[in-house]
N, CA, C and O atoms as CSV, one atom per row, in Angstrom:
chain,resi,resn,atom,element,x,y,z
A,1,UNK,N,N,-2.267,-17.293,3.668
A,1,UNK,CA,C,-1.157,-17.032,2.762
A,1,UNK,C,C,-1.686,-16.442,1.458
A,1,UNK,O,O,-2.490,-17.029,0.733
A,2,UNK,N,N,-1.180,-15.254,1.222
A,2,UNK,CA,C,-1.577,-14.859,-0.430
A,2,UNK,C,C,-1.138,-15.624,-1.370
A,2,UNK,O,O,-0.158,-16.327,-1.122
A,3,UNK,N,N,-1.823,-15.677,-2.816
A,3,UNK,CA,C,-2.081,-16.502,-3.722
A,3,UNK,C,C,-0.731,-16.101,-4.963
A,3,UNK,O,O,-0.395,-16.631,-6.022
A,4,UNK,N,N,-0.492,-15.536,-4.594
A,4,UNK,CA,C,1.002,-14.899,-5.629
A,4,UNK,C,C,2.066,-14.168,-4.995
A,4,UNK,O,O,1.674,-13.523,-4.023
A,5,UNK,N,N,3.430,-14.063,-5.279
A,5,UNK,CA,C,4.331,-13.093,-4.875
A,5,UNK,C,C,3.872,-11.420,-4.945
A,5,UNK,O,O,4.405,-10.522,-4.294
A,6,UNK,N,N,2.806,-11.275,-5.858
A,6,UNK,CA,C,2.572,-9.578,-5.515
A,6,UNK,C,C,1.122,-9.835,-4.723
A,6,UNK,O,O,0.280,-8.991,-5.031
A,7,UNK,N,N,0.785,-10.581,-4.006
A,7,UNK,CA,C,-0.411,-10.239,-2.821
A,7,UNK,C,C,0.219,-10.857,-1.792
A,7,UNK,O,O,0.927,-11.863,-1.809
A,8,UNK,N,N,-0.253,-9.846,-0.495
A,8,UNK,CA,C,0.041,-10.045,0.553
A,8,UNK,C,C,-1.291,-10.351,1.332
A,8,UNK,O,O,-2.320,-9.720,1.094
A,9,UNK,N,N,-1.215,-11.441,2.360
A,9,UNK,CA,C,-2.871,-11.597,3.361
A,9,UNK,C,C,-3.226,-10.778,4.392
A,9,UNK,O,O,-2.448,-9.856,4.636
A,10,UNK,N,N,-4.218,-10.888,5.063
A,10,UNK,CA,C,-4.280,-10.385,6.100
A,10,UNK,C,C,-3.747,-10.334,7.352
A,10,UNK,O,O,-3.623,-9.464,8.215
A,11,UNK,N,N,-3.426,-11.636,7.219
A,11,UNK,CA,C,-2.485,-12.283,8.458
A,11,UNK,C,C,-1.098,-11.531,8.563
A,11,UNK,O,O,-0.757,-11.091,9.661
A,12,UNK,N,N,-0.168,-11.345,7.286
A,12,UNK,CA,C,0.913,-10.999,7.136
A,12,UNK,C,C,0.784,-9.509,7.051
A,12,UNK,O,O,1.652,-8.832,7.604
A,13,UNK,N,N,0.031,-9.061,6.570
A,13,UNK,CA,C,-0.057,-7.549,6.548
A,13,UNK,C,C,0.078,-6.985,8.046
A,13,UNK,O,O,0.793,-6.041,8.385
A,14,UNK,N,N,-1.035,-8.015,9.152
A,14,UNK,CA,C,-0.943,-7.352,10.585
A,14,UNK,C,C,0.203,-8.130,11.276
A,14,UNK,O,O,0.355,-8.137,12.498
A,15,UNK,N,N,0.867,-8.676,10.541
A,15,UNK,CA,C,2.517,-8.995,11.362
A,15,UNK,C,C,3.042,-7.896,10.671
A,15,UNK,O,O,3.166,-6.975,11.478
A,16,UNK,N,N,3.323,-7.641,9.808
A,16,UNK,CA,C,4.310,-6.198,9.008
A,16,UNK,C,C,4.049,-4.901,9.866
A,16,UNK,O,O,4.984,-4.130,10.081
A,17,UNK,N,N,2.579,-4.616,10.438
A,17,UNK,CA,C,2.335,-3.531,10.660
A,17,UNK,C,C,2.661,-3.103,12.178
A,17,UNK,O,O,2.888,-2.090,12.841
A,18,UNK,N,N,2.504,-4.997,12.368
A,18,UNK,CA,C,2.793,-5.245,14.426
A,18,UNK,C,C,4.527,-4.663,14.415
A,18,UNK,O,O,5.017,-4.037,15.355
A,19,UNK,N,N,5.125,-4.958,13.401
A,19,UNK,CA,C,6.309,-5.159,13.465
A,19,UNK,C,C,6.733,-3.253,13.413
A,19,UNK,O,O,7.858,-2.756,13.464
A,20,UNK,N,N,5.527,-2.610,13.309
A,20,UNK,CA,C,6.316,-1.245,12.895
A,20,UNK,C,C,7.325,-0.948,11.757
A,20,UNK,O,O,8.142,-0.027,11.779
A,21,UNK,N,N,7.120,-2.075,10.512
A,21,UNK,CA,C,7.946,-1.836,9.220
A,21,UNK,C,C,6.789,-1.506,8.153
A,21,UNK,O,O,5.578,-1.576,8.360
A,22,UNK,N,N,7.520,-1.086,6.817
A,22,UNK,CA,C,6.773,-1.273,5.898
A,22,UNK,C,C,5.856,-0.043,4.936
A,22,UNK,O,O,6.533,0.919,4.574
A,23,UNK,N,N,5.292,-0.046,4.780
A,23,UNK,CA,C,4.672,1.091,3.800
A,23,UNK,C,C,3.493,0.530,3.490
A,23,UNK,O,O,3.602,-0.452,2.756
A,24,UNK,N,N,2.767,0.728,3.698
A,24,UNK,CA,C,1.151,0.658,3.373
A,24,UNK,C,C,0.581,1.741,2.484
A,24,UNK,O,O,0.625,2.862,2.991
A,25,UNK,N,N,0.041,1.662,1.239
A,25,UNK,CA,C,-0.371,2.567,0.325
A,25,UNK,C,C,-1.700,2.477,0.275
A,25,UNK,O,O,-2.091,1.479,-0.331
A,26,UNK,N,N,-2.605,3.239,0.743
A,26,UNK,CA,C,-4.090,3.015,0.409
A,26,UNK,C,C,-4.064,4.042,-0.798
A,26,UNK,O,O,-3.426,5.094,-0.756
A,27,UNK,N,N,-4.860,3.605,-1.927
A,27,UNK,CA,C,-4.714,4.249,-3.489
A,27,UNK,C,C,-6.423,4.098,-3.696
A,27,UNK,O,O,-6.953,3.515,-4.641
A,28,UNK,N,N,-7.124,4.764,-2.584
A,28,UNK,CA,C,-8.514,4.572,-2.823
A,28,UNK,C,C,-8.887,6.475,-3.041
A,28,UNK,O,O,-7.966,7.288,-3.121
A,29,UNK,N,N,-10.085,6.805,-3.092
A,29,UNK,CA,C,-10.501,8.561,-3.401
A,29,UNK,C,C,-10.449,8.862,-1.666
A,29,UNK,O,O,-10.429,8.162,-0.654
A,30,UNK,N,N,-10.439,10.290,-1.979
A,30,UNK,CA,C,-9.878,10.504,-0.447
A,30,UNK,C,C,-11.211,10.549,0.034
A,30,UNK,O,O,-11.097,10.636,1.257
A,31,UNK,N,N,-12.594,10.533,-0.312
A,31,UNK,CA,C,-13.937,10.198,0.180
A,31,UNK,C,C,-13.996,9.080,1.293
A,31,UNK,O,O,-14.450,9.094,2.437
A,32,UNK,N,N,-13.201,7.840,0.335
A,32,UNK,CA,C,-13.498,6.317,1.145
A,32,UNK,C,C,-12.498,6.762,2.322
A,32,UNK,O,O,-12.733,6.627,3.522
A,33,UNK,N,N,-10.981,7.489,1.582
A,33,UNK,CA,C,-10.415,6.970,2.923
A,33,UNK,C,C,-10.812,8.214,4.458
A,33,UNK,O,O,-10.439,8.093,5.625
A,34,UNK,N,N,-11.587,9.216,3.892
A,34,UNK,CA,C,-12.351,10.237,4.919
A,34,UNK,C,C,-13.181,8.705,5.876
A,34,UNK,O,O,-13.274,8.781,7.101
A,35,UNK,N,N,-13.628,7.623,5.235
A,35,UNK,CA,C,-14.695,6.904,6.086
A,35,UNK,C,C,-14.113,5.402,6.685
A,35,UNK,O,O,-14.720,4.354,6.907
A,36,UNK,N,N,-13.007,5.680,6.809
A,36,UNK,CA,C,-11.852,4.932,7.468
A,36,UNK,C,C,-10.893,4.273,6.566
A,36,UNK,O,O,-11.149,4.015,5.390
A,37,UNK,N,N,-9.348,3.906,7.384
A,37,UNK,CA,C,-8.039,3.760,7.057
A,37,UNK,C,C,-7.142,2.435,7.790
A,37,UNK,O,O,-7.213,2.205,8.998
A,38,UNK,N,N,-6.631,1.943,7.209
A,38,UNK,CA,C,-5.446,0.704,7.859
A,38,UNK,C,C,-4.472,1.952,8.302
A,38,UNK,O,O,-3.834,2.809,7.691
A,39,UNK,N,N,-4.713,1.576,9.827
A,39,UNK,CA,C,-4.014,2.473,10.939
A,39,UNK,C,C,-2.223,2.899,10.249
A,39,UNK,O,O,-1.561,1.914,9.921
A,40,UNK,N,N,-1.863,3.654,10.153
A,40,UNK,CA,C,-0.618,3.988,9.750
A,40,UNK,C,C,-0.300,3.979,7.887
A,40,UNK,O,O,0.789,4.323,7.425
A,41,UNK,N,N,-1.598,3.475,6.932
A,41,UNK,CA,C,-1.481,3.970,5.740
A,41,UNK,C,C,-0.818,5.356,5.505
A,41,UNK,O,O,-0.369,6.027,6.435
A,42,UNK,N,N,-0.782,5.761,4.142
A,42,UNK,CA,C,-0.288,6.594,3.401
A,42,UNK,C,C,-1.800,6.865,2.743
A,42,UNK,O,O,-2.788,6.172,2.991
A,43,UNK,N,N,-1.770,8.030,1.844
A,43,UNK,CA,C,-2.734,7.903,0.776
A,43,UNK,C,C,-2.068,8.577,-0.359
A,43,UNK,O,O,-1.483,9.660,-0.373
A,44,UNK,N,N,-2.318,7.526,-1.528
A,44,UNK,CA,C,-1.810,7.803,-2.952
A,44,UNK,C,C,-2.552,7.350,-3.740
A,44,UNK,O,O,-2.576,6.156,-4.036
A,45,UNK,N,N,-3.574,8.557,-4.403
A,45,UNK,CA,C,-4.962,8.182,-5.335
A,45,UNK,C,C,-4.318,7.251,-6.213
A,45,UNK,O,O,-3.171,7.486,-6.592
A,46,UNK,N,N,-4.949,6.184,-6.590
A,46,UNK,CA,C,-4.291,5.408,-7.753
A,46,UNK,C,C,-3.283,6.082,-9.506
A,46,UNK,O,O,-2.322,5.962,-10.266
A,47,UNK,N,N,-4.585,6.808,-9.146
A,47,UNK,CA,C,-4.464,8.283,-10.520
A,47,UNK,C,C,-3.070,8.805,-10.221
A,47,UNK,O,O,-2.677,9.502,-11.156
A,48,UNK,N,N,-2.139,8.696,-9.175
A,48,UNK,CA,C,-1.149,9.469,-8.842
A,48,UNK,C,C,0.366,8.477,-8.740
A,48,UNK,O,O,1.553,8.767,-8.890
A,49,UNK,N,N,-0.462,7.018,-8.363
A,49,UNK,CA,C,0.987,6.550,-7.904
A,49,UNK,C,C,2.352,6.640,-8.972
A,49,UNK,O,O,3.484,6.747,-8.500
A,50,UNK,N,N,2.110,6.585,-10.456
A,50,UNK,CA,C,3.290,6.747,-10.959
A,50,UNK,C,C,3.863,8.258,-10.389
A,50,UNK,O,O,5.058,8.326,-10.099
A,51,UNK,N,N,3.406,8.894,-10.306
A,51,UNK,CA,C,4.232,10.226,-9.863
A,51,UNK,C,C,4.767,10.765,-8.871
A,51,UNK,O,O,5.752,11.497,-8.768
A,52,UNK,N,N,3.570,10.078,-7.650
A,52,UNK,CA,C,4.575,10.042,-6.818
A,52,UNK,C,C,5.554,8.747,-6.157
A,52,UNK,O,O,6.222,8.935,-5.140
A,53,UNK,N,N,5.543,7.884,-6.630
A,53,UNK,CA,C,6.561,7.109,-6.311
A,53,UNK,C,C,7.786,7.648,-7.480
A,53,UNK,O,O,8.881,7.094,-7.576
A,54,UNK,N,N,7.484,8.474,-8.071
A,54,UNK,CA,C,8.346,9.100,-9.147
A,54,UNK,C,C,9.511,9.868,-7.805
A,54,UNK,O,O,10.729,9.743,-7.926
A,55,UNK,N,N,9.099,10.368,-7.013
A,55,UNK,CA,C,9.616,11.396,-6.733
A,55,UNK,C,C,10.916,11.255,-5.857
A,55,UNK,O,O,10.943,10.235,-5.169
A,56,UNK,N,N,11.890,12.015,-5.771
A,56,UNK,CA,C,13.009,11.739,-5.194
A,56,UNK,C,C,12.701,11.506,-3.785
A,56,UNK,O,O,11.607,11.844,-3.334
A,57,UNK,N,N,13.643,10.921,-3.021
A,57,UNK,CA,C,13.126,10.352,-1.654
A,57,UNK,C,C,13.338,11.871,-0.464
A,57,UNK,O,O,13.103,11.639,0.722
A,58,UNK,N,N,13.662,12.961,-0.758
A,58,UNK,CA,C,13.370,13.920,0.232
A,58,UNK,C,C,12.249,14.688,-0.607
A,58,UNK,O,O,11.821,15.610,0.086
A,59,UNK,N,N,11.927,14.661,-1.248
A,59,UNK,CA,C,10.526,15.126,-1.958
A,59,UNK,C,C,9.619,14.293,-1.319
A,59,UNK,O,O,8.769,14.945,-0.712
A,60,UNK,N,N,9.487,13.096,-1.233
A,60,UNK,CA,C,8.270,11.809,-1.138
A,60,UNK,C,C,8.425,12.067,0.842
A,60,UNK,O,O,7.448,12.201,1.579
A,61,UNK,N,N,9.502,12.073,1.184
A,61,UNK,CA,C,9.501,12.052,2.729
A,61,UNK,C,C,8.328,13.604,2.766
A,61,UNK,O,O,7.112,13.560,2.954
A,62,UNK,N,N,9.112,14.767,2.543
A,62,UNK,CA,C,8.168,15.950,2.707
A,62,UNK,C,C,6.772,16.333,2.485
A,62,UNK,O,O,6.338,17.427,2.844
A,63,UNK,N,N,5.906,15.244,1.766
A,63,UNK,CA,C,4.913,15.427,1.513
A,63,UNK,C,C,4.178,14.121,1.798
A,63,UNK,O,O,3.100,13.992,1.218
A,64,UNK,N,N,4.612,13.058,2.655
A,64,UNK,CA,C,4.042,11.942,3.122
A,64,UNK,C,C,4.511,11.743,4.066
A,64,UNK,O,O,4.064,10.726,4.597
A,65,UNK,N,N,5.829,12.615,5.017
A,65,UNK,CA,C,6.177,12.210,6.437
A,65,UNK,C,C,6.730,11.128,6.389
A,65,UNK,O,O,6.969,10.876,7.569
A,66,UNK,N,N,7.067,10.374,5.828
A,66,UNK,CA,C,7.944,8.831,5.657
A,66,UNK,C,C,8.447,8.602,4.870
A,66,UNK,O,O,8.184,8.918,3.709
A,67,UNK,N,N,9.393,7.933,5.290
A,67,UNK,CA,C,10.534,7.316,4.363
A,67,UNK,C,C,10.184,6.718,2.896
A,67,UNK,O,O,9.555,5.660,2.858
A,68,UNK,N,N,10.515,7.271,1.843
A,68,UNK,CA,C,10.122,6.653,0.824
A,68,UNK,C,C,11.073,5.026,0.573
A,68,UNK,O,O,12.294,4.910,0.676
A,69,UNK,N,N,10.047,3.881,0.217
A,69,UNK,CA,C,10.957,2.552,0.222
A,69,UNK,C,C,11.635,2.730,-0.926
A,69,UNK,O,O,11.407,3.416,-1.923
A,70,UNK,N,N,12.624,1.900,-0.583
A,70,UNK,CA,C,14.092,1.540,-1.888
A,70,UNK,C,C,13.287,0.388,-2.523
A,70,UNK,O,O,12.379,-0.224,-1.960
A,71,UNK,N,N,13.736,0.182,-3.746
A,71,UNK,CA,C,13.237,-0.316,-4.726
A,71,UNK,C,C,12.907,-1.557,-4.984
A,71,UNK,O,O,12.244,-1.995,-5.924
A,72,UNK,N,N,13.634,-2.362,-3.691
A,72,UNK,CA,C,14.245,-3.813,-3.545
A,72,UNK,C,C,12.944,-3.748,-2.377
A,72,UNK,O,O,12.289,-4.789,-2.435
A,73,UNK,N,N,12.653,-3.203,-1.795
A,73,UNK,CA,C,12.084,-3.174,-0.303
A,73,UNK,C,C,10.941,-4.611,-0.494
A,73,UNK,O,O,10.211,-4.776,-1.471
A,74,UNK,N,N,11.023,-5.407,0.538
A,74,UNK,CA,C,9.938,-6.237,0.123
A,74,UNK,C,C,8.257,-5.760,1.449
A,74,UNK,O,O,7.194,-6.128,1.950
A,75,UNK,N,N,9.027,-4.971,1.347
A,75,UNK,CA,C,7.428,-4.280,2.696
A,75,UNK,C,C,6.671,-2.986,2.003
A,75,UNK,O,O,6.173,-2.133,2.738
A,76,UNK,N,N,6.631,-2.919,1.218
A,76,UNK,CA,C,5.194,-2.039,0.200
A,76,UNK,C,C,4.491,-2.721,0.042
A,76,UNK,O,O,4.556,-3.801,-0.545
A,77,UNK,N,N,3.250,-1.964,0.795
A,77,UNK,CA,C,2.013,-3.065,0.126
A,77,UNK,C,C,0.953,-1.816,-0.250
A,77,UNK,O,O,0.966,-0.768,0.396
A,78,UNK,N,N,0.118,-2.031,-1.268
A,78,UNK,CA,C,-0.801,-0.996,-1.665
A,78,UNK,C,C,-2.251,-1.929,-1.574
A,78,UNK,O,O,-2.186,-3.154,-1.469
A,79,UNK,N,N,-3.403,-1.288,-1.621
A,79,UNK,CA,C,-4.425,-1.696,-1.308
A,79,UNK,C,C,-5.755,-0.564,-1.684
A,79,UNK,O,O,-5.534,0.526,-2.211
A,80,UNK,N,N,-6.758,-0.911,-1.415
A,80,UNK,CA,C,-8.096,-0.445,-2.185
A,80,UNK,C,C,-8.903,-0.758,-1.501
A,80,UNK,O,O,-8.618,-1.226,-0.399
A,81,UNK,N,N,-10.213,-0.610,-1.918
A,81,UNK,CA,C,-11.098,-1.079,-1.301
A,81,UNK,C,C,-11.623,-2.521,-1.120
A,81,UNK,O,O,-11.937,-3.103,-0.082
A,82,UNK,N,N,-11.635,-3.001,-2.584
A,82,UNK,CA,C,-11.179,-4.821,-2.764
A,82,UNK,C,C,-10.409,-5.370,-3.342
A,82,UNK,O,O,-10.433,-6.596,-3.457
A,83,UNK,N,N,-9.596,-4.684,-3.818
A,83,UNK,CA,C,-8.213,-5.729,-4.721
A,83,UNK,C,C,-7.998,-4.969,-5.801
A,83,UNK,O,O,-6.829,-4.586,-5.851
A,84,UNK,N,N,-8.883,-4.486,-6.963
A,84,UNK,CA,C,-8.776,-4.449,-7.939
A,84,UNK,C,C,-7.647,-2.912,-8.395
A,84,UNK,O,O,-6.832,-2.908,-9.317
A,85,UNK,N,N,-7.845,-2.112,-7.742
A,85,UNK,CA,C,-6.987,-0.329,-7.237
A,85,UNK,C,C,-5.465,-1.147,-6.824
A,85,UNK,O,O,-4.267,-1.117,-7.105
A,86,UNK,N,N,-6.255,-1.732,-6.132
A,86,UNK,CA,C,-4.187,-2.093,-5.032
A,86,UNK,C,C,-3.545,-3.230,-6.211
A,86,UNK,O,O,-2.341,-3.468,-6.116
A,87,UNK,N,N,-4.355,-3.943,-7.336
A,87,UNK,CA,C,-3.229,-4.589,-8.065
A,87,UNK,C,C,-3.184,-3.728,-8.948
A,87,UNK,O,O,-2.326,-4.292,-9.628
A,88,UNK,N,N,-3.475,-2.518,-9.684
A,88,UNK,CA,C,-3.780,-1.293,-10.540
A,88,UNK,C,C,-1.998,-1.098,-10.396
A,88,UNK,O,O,-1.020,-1.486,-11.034
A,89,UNK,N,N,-2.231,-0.316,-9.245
A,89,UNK,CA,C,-1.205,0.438,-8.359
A,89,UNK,C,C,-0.103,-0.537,-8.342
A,89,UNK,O,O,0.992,-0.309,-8.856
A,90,UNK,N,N,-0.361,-1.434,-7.849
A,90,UNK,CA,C,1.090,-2.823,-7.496
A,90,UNK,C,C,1.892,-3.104,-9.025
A,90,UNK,O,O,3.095,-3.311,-9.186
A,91,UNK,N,N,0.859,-3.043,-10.029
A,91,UNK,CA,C,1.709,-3.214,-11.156
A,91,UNK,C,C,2.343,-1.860,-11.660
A,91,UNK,O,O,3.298,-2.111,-12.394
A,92,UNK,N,N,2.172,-0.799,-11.539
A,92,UNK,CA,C,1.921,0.550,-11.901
A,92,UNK,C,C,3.776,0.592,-11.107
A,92,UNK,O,O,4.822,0.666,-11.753
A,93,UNK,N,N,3.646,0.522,-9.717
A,93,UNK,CA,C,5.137,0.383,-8.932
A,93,UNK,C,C,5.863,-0.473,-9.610
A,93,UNK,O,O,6.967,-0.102,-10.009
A,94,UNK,N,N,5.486,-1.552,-9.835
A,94,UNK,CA,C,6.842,-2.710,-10.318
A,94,UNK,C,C,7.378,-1.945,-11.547
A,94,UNK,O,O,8.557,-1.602,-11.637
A,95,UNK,N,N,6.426,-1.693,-12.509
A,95,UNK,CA,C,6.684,-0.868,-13.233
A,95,UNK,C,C,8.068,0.403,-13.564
A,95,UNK,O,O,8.961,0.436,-14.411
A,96,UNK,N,N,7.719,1.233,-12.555
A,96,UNK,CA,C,8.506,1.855,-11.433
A,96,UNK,C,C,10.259,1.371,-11.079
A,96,UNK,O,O,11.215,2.098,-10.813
A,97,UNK,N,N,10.170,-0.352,-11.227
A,97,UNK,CA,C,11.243,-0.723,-10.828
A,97,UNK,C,C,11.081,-1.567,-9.097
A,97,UNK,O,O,11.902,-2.351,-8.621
A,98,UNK,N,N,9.456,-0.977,-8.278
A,98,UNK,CA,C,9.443,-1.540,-7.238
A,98,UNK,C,C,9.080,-3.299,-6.808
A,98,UNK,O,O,8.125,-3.841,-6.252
A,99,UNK,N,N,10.621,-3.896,-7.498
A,99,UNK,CA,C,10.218,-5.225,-8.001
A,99,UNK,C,C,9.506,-6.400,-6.919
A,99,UNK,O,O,9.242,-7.520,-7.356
A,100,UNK,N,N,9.209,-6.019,-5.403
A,100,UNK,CA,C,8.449,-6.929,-4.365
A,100,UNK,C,C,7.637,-5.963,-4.059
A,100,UNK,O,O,7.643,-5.799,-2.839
A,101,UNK,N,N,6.607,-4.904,-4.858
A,101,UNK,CA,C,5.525,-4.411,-4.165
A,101,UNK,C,C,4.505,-5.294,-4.332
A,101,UNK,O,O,4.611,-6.209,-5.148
A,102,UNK,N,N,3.529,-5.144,-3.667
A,102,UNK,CA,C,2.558,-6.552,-3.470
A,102,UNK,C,C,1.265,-5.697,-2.960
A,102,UNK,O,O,1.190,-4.696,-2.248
A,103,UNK,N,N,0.484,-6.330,-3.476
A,103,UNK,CA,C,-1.336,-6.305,-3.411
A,103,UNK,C,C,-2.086,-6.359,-2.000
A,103,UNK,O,O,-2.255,-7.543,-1.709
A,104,UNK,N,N,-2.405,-5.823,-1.386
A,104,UNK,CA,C,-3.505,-6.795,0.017
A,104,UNK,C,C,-4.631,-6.307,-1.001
A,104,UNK,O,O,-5.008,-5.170,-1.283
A,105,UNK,N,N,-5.084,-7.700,-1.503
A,105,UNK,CA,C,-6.644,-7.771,-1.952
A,105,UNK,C,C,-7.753,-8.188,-1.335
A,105,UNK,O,O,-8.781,-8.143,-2.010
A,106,UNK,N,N,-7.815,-8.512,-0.432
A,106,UNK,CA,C,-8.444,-8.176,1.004
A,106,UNK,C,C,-9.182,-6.719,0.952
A,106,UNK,O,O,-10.389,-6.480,1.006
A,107,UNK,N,N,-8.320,-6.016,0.856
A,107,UNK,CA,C,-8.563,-4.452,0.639
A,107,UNK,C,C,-8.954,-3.810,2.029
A,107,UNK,O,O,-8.550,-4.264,3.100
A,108,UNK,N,N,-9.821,-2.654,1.904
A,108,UNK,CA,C,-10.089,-2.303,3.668
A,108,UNK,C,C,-11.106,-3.085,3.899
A,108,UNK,O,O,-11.365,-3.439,5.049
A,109,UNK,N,N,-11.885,-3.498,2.774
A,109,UNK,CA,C,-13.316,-4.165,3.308
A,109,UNK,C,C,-13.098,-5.352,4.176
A,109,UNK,O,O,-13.740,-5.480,5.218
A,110,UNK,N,N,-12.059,-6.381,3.719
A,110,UNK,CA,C,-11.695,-7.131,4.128
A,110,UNK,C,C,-10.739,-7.329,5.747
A,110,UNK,O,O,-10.714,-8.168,6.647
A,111,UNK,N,N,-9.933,-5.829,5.396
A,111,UNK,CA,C,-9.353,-5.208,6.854
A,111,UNK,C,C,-10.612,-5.285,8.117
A,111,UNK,O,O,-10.776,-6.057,9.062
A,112,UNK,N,N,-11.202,-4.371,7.733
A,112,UNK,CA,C,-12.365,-4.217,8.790
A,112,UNK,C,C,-13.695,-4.683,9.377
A,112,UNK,O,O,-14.366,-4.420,10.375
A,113,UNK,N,N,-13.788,-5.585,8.198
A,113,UNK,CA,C,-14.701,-7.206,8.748
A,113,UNK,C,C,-14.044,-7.747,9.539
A,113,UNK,O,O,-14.579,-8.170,10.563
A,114,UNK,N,N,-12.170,-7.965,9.236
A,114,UNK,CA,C,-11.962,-8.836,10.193
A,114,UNK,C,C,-11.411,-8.068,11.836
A,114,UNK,O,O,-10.741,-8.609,12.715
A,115,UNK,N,N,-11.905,-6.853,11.810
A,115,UNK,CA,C,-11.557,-5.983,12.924
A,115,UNK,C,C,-10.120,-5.737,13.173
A,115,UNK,O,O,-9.495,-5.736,14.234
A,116,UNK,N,N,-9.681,-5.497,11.771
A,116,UNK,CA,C,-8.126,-4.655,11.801
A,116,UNK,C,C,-7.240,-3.542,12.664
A,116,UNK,O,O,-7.322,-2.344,12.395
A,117,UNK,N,N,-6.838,-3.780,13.164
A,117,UNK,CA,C,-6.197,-2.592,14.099
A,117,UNK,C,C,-5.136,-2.318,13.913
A,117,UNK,O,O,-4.600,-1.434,14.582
């Protein structure tokens, strides 16, 4: 179980993802995510997320292929390499107005130790 309402665990992240819902934001340089990805992420450099979660939702669909979440959505989760990018970003959204976006601070390192799929 994560330790606050804006982090999400590992456990729950791979029920969200089993479930085929949700939005996964990896907000790492596109270097790390060239050297692997949480299967079905997005990528939104941290440097970027105010702008593009700025963007109207047929703008954000056209240039990320998916549905941009409504504001209420409680299935955004952003993430990094260990925590520190994905709570950057998580506050950066609430910000935003995205008042249940939430952290996996786990990050990928943590994804792929535990053999994430």
């Amino acid at each position: 179980m994560a330790s606050s309402d804006k982090e999400i665990s590992y456990s729950d992240l791979k029920d969200l993802l089993a479930k085929g819902s949700g939005l996964v934001v990896d907000v790492r340089s596109k270097e790390e995510v060239d050297r692997g990805r949480i299967p079905g992420s997005i990528h939104i450099p941290v440097e970027n997320v105010e702008s593009d979660m700025s963007l109207d939702t047929s703008e954000f669909q056209s240039k990320f292929g998916v549905v941009k979440p409504s504001l209420d959505s409680s299935e955004l989760v952003f993430h990094c390499q260990v925590g520190r990018r994905g709570a950057v970003a998580t506050e950066k959204a609430r910000g935003l107005g995205f008042k249940n976006a939430r952290n996996y601070a786990g990050g990928y390192r943590e994804w792929s130790e535990k053999g994430g799929k």
